[in-house]
C-alpha positions as CSV (number, residue, x, y, z in Angstrom):
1,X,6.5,-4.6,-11.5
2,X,3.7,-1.9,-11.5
3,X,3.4,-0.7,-8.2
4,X,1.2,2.4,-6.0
5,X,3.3,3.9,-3.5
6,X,1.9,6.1,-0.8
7,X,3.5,7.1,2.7
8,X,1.9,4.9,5.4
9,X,0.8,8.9,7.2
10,X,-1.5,9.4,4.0
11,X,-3.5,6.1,5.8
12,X,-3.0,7.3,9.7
13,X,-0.5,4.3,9.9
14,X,3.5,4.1,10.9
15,X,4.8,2.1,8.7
16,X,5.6,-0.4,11.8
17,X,2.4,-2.3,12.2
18,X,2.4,-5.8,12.6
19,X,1.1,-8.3,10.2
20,X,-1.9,-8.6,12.4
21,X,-2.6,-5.2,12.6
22,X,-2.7,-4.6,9.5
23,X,-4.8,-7.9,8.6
24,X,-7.6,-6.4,11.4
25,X,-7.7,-2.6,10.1
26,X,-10.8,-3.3,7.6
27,X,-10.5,0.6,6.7
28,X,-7.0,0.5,5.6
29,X,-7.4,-2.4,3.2
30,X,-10.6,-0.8,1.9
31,X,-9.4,2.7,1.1
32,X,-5.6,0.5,-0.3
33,X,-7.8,-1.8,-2.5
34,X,-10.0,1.4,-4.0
35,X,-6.7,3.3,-5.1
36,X,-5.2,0.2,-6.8
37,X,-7.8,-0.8,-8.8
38,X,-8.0,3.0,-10.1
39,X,-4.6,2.7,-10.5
40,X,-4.1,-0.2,-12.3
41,X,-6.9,1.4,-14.9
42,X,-5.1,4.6,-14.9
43,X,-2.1,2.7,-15.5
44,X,-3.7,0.7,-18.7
45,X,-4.3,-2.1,-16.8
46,X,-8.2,-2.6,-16.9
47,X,-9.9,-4.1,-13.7
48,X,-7.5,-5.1,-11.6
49,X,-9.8,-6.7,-9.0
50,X,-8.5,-10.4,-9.6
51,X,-5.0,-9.8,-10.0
52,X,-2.2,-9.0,-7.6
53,X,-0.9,-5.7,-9.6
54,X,-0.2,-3.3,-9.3
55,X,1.4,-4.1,-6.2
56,X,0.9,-1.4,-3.4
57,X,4.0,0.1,-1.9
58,X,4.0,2.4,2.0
59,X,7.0,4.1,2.4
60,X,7.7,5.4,6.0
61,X,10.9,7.4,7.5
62,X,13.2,4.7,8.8
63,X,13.3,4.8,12.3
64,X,16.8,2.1,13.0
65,X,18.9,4.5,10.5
66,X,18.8,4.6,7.1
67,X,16.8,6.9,4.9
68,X,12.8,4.8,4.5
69,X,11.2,1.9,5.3
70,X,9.3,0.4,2.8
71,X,6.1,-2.2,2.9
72,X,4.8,-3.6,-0.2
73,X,1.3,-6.2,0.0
């Protein structure tokens, strides 16, 4: 599965957010959707605007043990 992976700090963001928090930060989605799309062309993929890959990937420090947390959308 091609995926973009970037730590949810790179987007001011914990990693913890809820669903609806995330669904109502416009600015998040914006600056996620921009980065896919140029990676799925850096990738080989070609415009990746009307298809769900690359899949995006934040990875924050675990905060209930373990080692990271990971969100994927």
């Amino acid at each position: 599965m091609p995926m973009v992976i970037a730590t949810a700090e790179s987007f001011g963001l914990t990693g913890y957010e809820s669903a609806a928090e995330l669904d109502e930060n416009a600015d998040f989605y914006t600056r996620m959707e921009a980065i896919r799309r140029l990676a799925g062309a850096k990738m080989g993929m070609g415009d990746v605007s009307k298809s769900v890959t690359p899949k995006f990937g934040l990875l924050a420090p675990a905060n209930q043990g373990g080692t990271i947390a990971t969100r994927y959308f």
